[in-house]
C-alpha positions, 0 to 999 in steps of 0.5 A: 512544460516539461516531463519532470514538471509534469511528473511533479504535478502528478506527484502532488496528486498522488497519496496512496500505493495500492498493492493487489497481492492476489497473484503473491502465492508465498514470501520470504524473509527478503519479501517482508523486508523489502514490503517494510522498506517500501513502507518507509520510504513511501511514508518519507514521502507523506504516502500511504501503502496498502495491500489489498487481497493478501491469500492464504500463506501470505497472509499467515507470514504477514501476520506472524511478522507482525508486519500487518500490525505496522499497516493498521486497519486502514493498511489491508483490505480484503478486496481491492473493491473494498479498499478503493471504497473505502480509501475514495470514501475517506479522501478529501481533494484539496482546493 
């Protein structure tokens, strides 16, 4: 089998993007777009992006962008504990 068989396979598998922002301690202009444009493009691919443990001043910006209104309730979490349980609890394998 060859590398880019399997990494297709993986692919298949593969629905969700989990950012952990607790170490991001501030972002920019050029910061918010680039998480738009990650968005974009994963979502061209049927993927979903999440965010977990956004602190203090990121979270200040992400608002006032109004970029955390794109990622909706099931979009950011408070922990990456409670993102996986809930995204694993929602998740369905298919056959």
């Amino acid at each position: 089998m060859t590398l880019q068989r399997k990494l297709q396979m993986v692919w298949e598998h593969y629905y969700m993007t989990l950012l952990f922002f607790s170490a991001v301690t501030a972002i920019d202009t050029s910061g918010l777009d680039t998480l738009c444009e990650l968005k974009k493009m994963l979502e061209k691919r049927l993927l979903q992006l999440v965010l977990a443990n956004p602190v203090g001043n990121v979270t200040e910006k992400l608002h006032q962008s109004k970029i955390l209104e794109n990622f909706g309730l099931k979009g950011v979490y408070l922990t990456v504990g409670e993102a996986v349980t809930d995204i694993s609890s929602s998740w369905k394998p298919q056959p």
